[in-house]
ChimeraX commands (.cxc) that place a marker at each C-alpha (Angstrom):
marker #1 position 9.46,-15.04,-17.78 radius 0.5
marker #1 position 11.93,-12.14,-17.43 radius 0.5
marker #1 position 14.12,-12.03,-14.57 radius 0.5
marker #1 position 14.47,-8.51,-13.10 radius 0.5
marker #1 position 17.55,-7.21,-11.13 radius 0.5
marker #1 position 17.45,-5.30,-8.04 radius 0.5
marker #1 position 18.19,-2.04,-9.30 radius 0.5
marker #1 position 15.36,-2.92,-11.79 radius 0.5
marker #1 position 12.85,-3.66,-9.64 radius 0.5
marker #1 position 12.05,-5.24,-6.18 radius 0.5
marker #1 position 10.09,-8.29,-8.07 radius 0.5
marker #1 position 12.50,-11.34,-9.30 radius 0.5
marker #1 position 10.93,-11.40,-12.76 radius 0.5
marker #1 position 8.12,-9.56,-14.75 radius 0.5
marker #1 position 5.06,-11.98,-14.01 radius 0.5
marker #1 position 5.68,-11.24,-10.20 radius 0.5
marker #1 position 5.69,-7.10,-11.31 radius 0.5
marker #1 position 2.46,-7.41,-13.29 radius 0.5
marker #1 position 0.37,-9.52,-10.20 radius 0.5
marker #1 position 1.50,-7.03,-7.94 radius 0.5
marker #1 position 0.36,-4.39,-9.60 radius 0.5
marker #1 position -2.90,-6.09,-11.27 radius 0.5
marker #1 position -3.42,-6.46,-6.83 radius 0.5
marker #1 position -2.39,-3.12,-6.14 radius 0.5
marker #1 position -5.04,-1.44,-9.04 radius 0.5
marker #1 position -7.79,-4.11,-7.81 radius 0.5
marker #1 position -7.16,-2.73,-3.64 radius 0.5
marker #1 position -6.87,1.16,-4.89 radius 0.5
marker #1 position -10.40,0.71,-7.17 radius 0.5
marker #1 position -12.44,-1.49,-4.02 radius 0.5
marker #1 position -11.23,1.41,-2.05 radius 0.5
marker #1 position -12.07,4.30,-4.40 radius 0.5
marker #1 position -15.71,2.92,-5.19 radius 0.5
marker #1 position -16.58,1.80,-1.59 radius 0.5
marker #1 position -19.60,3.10,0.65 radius 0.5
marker #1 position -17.68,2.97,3.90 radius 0.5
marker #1 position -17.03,6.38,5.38 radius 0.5
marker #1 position -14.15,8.39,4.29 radius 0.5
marker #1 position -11.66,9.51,6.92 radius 0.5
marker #1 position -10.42,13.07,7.00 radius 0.5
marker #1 position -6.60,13.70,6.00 radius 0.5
marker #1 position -6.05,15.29,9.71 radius 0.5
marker #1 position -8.05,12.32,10.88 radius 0.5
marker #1 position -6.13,9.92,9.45 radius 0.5
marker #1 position -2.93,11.48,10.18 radius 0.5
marker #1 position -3.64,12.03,14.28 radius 0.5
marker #1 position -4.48,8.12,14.56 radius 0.5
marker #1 position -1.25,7.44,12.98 radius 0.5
marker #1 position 0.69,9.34,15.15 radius 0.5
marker #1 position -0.96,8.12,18.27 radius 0.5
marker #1 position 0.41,4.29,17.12 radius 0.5
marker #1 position 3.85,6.23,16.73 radius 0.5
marker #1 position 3.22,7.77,20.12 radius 0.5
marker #1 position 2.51,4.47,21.15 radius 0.5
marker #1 position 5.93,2.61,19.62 radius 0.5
marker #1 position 8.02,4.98,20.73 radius 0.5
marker #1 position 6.89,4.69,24.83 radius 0.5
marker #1 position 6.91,0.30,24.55 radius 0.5
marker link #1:1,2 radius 0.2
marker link #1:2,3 radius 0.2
marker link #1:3,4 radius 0.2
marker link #1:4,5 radius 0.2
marker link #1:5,6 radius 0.2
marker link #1:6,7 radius 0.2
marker link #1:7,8 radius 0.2
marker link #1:8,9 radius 0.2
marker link #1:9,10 radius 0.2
marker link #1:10,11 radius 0.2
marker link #1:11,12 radius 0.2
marker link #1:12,13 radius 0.2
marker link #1:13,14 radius 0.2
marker link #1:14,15 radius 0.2
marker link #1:15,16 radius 0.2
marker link #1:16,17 radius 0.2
marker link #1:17,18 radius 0.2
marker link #1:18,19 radius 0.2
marker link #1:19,20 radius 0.2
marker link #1:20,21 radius 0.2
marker link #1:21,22 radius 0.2
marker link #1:22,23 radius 0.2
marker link #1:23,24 radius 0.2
marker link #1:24,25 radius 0.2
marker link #1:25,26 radius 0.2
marker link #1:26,27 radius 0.2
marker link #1:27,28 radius 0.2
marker link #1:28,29 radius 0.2
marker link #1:29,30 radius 0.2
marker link #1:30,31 radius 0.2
marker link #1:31,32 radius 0.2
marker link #1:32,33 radius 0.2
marker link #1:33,34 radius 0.2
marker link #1:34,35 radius 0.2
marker link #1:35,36 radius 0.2
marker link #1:36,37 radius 0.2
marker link #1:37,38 radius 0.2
marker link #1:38,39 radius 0.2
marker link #1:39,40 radius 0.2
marker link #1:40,41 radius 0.2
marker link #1:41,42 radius 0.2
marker link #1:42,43 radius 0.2
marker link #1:43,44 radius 0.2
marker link #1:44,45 radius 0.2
marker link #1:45,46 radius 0.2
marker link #1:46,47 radius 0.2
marker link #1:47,48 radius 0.2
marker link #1:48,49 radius 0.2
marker link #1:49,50 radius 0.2
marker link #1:50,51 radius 0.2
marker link #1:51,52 radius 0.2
marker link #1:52,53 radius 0.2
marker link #1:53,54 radius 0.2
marker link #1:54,55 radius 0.2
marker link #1:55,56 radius 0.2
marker link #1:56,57 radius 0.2
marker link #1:57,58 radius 0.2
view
């Protein structure tokens, strides 16, 4: 186990690093290969600023 410093990385040690990323790789490829409907970029980016919208008014 290597331990990691902050300016290294934001993982305490190597083994944390590598299961993040193994996770990461595993979410991106379920994603990439899935049936579901795809979501245009403007889409996407209109429902995100509607929960902005929506912070900045509570």
């Amino acid at each position: 186990m290597t331990k990691l410093t902050p300016i290294e990385s934001e993982f305490a040690t190597t083994e944390e690093a590598e299961a993040y990323d193994a996770w990461f790789r595993a979410t991106i490829e379920a994603r990439m290969t899935s049936d579901n409907p795809r979501i245009p970029h403007d889409e996407a980016m209109a429902r995100m600023q509607a929960i902005i919208d929506r912070r900045k008014t509570a």
